[in-house]
N, C-alpha and C positions, 0 to 999 in steps of 0.2 A: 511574461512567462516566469512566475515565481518558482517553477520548479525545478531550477538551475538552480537556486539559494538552498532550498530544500536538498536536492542532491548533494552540494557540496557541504553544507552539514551533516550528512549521513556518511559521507567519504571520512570527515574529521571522527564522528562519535569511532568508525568502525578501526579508523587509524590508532585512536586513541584505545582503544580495545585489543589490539595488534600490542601496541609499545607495552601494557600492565601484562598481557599473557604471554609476552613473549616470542609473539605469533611472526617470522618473518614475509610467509606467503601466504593470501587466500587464493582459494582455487573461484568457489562464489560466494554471494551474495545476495540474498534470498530477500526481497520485497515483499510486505502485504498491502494494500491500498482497497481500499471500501470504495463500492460502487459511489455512494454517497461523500465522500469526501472533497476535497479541493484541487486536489490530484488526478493527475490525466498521466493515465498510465503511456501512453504513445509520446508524449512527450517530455514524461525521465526514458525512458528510451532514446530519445536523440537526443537530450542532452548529456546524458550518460560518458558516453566515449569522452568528449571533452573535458568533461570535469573529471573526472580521473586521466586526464593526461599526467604525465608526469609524477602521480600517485605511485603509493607501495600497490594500489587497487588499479592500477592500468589495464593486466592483463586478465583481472577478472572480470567473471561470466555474471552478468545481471541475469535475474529470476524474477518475475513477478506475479505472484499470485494476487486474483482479483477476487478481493469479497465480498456476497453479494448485499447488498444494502437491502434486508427484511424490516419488518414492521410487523405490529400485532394490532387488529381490528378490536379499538375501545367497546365495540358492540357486539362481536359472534366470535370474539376471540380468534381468531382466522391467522394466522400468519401466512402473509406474503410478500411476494418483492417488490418493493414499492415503485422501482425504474417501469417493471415490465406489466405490470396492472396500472401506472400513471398513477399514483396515489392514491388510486380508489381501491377497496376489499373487494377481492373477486365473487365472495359470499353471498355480505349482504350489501354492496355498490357504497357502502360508508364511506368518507374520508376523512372520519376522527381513527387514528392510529397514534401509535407510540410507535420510535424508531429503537429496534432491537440491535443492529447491527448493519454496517455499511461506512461509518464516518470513520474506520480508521486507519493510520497509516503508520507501518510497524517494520523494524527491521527485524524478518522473523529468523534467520539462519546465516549463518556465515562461518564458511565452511575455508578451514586450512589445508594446504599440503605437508 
């Protein structure tokens, strides 16, 4: 499960964003993660609580927006989501596509008291 390493580098960037602004408390902490990525959103979720034990981030509130992994059809121009049509264009059944959005994983909000 790499997504403990992942988590607790996210703990450090946002700690380190806390100590330059000054910030003593976050209330949350806003996650984006792409359908397409490497990242399984259910399990930063349970690894979450742990890895901010002891954190300035203990008693905040994880967020995770999930984004969805689109694609553009090389041949009818078509955007769709590539999870839920199985990599084929629901258009014209192609699956020469370019990937538009889904691979990323962003810490998009973090939010003080």
């Amino acid at each position: 499960m790499h997504e403990l390493g992942v988590v607790i580098d996210v703990i450090h960037t946002v700690e380190n964003f806390a100590k330059k602004n000054e910030v003593t408390k976050i209330e949350k902490l806003v996650l984006q993660i792409g359908e397409l990525s490497s990242m399984i959103p259910r399990y930063i979720e349970a690894c979450y609580p742990a890895a901010v034990e002891g954190t300035m981030l203990e008693n905040t509130k994880l967020e995770i927006e999930v984004l969805p992994g689109n694609g553009i059809c090389r041949k009818c121009n078509k955007v769709f989501n590539l999870i839920e049509h199985h990599n084929r264009c629901p258009e014209c059944h192609s699956n020469d596509f370019e990937i538009l959005c889904g691979r990323e994983f962003m810490i998009k909000e973090i939010v003080a008291c």
